[in-house]
N, CA, C and O atoms as CSV, one atom per row, in Angstrom:
chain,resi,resn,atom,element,x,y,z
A,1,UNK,N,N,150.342,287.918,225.683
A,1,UNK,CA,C,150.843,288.549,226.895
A,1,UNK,C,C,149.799,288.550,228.018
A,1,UNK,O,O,150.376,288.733,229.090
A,2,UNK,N,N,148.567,288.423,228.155
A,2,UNK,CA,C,147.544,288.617,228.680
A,2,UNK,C,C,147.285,286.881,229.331
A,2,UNK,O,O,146.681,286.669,230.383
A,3,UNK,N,N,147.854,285.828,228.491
A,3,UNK,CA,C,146.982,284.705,228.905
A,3,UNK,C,C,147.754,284.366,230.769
A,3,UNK,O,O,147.247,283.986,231.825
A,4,UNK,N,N,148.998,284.711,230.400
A,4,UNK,CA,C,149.525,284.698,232.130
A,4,UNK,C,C,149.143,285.349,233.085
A,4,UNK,O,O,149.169,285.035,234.275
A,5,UNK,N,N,148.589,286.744,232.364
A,5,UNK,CA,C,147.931,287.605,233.839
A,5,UNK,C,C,146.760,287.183,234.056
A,5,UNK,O,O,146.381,287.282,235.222
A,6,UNK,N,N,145.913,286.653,233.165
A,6,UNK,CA,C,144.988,286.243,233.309
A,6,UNK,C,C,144.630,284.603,234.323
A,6,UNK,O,O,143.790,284.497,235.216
A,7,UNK,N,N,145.267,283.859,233.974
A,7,UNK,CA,C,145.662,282.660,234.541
A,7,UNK,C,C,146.278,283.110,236.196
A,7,UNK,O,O,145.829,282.610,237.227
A,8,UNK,N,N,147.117,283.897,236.163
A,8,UNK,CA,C,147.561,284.469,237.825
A,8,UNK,C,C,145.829,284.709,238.100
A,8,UNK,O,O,145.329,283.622,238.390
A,9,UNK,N,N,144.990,285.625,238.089
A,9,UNK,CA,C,144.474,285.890,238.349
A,9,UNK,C,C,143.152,285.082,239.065
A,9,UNK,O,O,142.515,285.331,240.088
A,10,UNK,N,N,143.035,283.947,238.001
A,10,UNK,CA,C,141.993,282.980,238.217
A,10,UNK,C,C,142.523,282.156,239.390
A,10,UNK,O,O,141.717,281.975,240.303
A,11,UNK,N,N,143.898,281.559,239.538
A,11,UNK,CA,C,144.238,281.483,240.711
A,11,UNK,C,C,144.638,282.194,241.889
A,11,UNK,O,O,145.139,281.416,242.702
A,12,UNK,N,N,144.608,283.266,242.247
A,12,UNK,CA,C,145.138,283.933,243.148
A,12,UNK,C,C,143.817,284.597,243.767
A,12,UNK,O,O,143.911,285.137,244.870
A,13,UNK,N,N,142.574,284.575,243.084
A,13,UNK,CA,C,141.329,285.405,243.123
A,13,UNK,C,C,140.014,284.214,242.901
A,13,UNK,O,O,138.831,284.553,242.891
A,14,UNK,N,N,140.454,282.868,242.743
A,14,UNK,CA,C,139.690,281.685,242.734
A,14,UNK,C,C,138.471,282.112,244.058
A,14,UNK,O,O,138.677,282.499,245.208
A,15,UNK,N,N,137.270,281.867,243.373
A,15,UNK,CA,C,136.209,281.741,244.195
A,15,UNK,C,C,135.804,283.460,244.830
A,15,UNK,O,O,134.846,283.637,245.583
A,16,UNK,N,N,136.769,284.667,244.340
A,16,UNK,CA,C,136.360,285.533,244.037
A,16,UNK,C,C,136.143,286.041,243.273
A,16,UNK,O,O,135.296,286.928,243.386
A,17,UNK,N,N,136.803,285.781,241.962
A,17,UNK,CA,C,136.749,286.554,240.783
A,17,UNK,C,C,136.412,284.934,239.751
A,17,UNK,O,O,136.766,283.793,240.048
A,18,UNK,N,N,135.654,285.377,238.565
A,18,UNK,CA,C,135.602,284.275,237.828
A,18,UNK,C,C,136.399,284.828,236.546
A,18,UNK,O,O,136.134,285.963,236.148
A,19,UNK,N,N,137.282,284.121,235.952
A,19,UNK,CA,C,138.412,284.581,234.979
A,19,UNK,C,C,138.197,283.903,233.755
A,19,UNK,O,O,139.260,283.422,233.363
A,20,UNK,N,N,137.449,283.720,233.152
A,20,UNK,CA,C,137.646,283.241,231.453
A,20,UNK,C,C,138.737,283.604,230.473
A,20,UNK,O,O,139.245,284.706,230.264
A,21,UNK,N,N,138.983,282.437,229.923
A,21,UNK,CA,C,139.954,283.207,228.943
A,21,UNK,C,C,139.604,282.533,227.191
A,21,UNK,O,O,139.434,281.347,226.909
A,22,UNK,N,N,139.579,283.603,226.329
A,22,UNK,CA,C,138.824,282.656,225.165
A,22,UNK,C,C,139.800,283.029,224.309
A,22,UNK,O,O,140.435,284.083,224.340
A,23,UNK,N,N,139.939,281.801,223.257
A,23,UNK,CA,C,141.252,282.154,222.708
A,23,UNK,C,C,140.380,282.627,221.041
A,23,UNK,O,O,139.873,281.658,220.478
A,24,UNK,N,N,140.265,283.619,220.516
A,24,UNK,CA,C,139.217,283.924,219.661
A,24,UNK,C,C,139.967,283.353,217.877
A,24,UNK,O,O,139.468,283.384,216.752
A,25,UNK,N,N,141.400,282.858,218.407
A,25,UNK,CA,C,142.116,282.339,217.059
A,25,UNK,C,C,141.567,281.042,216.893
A,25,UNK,O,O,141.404,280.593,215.759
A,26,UNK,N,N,141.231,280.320,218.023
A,26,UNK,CA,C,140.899,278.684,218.212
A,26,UNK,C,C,139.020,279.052,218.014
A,26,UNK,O,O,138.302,278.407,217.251
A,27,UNK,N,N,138.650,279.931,218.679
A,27,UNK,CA,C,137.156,280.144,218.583
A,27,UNK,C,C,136.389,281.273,218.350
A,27,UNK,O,O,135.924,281.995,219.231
A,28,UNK,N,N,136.248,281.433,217.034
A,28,UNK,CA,C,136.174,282.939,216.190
A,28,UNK,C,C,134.861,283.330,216.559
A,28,UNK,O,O,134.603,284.473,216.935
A,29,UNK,N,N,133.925,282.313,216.453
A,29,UNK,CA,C,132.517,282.600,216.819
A,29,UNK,C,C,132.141,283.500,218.471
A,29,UNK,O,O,131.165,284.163,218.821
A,30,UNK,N,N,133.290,283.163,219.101
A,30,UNK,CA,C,133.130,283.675,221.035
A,30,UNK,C,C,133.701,285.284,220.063
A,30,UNK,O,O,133.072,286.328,220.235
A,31,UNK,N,N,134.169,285.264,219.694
A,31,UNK,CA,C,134.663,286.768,219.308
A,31,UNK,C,C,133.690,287.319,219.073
A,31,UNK,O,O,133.423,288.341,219.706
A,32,UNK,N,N,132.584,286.699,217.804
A,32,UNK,CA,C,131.558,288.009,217.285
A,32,UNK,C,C,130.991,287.861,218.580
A,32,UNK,O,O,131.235,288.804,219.332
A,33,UNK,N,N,130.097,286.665,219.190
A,33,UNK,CA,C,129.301,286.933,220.364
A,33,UNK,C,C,129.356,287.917,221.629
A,33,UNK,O,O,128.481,288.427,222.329
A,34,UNK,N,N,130.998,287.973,221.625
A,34,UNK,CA,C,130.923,289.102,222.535
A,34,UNK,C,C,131.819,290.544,222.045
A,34,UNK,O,O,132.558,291.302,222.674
A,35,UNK,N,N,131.351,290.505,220.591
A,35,UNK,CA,C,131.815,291.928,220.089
A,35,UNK,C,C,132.867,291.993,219.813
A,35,UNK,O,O,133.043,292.978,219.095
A,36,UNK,N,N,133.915,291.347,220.026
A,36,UNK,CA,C,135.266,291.590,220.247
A,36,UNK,C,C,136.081,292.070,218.697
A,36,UNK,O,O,136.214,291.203,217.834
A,37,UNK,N,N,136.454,293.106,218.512
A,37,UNK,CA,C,137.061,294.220,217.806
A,37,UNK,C,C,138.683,294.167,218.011
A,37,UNK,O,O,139.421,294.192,217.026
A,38,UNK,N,N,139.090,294.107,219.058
A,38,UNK,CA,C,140.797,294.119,218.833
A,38,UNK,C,C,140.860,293.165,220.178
A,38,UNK,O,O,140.178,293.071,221.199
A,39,UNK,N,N,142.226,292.395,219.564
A,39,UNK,CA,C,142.623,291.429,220.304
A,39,UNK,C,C,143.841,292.001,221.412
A,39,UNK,O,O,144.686,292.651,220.798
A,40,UNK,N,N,144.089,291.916,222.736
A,40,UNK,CA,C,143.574,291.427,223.597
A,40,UNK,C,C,141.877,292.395,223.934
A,40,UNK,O,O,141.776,293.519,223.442
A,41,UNK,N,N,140.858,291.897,224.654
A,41,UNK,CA,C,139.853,292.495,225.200
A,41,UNK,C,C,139.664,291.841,226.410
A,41,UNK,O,O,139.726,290.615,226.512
A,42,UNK,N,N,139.455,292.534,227.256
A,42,UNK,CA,C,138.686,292.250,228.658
A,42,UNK,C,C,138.077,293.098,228.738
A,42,UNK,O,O,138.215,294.269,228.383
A,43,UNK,N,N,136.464,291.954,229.785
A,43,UNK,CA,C,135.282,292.334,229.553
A,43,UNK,C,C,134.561,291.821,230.969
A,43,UNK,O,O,134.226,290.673,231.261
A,44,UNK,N,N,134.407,293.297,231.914
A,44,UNK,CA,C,133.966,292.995,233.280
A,44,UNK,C,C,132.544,292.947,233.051
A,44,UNK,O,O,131.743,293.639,232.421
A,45,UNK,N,N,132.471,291.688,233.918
A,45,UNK,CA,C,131.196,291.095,234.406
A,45,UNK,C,C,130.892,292.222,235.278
A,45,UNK,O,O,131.553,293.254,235.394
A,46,UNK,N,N,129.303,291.755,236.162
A,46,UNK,CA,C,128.995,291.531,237.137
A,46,UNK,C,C,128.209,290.621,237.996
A,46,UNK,O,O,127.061,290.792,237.587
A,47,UNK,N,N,128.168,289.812,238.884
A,47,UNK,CA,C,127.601,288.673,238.960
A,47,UNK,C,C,126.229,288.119,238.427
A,47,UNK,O,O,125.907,286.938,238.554
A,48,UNK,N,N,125.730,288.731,238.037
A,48,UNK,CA,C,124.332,289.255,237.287
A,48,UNK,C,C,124.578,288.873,235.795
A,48,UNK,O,O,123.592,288.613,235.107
A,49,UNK,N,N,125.862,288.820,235.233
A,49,UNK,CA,C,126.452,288.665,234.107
A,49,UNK,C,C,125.949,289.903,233.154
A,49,UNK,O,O,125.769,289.743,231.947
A,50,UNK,N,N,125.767,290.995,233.738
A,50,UNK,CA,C,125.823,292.492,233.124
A,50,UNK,C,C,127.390,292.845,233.237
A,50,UNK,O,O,128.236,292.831,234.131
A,51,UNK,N,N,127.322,293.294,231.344
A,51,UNK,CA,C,128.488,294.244,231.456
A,51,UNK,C,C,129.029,295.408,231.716
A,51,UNK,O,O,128.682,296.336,230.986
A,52,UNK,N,N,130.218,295.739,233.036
A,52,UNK,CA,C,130.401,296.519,233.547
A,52,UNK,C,C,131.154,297.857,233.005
A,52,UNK,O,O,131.004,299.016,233.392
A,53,UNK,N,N,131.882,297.418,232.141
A,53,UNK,CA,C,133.586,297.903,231.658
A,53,UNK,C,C,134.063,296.810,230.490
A,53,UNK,O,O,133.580,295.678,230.443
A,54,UNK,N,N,135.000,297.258,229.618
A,54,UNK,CA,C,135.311,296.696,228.782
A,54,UNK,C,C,136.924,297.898,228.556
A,54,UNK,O,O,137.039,299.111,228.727
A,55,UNK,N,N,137.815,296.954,228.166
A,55,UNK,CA,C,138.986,296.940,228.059
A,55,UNK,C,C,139.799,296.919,226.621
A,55,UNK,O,O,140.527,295.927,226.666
A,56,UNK,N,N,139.942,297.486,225.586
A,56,UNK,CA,C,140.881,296.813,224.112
A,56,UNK,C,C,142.342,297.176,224.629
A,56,UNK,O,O,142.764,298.316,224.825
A,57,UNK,N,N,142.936,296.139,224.787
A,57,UNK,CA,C,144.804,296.230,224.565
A,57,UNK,C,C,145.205,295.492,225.767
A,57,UNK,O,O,144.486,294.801,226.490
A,58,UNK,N,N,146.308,295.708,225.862
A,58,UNK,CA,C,147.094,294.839,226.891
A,58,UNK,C,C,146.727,295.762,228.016
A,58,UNK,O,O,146.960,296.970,228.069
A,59,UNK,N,N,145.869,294.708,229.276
A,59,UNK,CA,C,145.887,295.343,230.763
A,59,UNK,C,C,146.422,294.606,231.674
A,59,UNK,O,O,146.214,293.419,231.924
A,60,UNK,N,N,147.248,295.483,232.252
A,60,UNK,CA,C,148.406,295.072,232.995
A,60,UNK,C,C,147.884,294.417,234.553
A,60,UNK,O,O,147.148,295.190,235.167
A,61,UNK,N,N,148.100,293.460,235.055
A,61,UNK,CA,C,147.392,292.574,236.598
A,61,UNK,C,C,147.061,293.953,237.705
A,61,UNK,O,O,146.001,294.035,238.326
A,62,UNK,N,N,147.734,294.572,237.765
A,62,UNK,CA,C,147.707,295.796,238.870
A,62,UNK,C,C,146.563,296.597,238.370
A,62,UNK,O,O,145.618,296.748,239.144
A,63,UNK,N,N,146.498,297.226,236.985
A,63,UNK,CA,C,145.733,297.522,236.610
A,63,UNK,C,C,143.860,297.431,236.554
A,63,UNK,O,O,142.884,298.182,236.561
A,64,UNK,N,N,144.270,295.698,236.487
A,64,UNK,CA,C,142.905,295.211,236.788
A,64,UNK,C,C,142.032,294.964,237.795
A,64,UNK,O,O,140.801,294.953,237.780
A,65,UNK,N,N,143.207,294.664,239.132
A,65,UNK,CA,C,142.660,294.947,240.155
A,65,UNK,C,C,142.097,296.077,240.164
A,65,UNK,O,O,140.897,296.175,240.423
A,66,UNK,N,N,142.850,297.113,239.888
A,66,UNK,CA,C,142.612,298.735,240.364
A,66,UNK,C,C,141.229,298.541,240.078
A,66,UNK,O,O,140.381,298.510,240.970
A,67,UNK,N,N,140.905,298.375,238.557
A,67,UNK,CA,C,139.885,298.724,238.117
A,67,UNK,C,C,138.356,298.385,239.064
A,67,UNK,O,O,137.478,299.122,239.512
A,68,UNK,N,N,138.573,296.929,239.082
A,68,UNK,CA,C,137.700,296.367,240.280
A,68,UNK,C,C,137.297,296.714,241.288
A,68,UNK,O,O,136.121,296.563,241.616
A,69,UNK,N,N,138.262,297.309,242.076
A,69,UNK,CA,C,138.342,298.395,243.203
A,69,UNK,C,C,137.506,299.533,243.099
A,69,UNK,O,O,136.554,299.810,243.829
A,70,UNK,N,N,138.017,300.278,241.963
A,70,UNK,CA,C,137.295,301.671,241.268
A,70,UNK,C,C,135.913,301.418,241.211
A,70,UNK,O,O,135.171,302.254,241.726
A,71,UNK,N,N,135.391,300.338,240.636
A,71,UNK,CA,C,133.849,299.899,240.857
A,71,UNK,C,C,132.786,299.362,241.785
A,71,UNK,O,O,131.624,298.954,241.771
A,72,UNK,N,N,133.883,299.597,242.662
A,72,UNK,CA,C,133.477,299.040,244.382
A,72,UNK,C,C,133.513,297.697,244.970
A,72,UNK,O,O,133.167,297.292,246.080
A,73,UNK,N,N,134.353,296.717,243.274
A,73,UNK,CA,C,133.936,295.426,243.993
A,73,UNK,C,C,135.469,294.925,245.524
A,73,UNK,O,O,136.683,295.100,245.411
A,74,UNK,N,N,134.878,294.460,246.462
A,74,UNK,CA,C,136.160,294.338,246.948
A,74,UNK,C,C,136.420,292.682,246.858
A,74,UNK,O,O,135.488,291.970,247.233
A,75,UNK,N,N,137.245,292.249,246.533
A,75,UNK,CA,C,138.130,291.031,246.641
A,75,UNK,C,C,138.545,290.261,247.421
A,75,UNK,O,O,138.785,289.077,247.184
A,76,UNK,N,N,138.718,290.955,248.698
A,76,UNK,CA,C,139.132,290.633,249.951
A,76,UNK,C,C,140.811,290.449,249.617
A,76,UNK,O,O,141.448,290.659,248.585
A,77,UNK,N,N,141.317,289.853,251.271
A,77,UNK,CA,C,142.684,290.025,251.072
A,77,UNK,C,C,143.259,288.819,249.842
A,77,UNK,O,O,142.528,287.938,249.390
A,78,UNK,N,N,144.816,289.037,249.421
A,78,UNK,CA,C,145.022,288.151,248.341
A,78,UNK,C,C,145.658,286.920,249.722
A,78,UNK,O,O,146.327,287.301,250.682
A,79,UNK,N,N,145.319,285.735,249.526
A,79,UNK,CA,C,145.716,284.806,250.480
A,79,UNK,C,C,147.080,284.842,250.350
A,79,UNK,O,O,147.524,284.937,251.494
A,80,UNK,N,N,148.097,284.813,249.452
A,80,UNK,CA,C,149.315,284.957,249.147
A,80,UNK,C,C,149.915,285.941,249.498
A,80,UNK,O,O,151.107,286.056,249.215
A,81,UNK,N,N,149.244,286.901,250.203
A,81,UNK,CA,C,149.804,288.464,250.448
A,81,UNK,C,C,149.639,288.552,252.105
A,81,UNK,O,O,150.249,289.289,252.880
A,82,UNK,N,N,148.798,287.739,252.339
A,82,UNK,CA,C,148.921,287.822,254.100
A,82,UNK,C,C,150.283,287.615,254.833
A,82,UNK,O,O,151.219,286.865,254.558
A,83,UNK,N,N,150.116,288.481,255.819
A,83,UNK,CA,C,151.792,288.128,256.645
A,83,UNK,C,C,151.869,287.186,256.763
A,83,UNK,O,O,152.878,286.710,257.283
């Protein structure tokens, strides 16, 4: 459920946001490396590649923005959302 919001995201936020998506069934090893305990996880960066926030379960696209927001990063406008 996650790989579509995720994928919206990398395009709609391209060159603002960097969006990985690791599939931990195809690559078990990215799982231990970054801890990963329950499947779905998201796991905020910061450009620094320090971790900010971390996520277990399904997070919903609105959600994630929010979150981003909440941490001060701003995004700028969504190009798709301009009048």
């Amino acid at each position: 459920m996650m790989a579509p919001i995720l994928e919206s995201l990398k395009t709609e936020y391209a060159g603002r946001m960097n969006v990985e998506f690791i599939d931990v069934w195809i690559n078990p090893d990215a799982g231990k490396q970054y801890g990963i305990q329950i499947i779905p996880t998201q796991i905020f960066y910061d450009a620094k590649g320090k971790e900010l926030f971390r996520h277990e379960g399904f997070y919903a696209k609105g959600d994630i923005l929010k979150k981003w927001k909440e941490m001060g990063v701003d995004l700028g406008v969504n190009p798709s959302q301009k009048p």
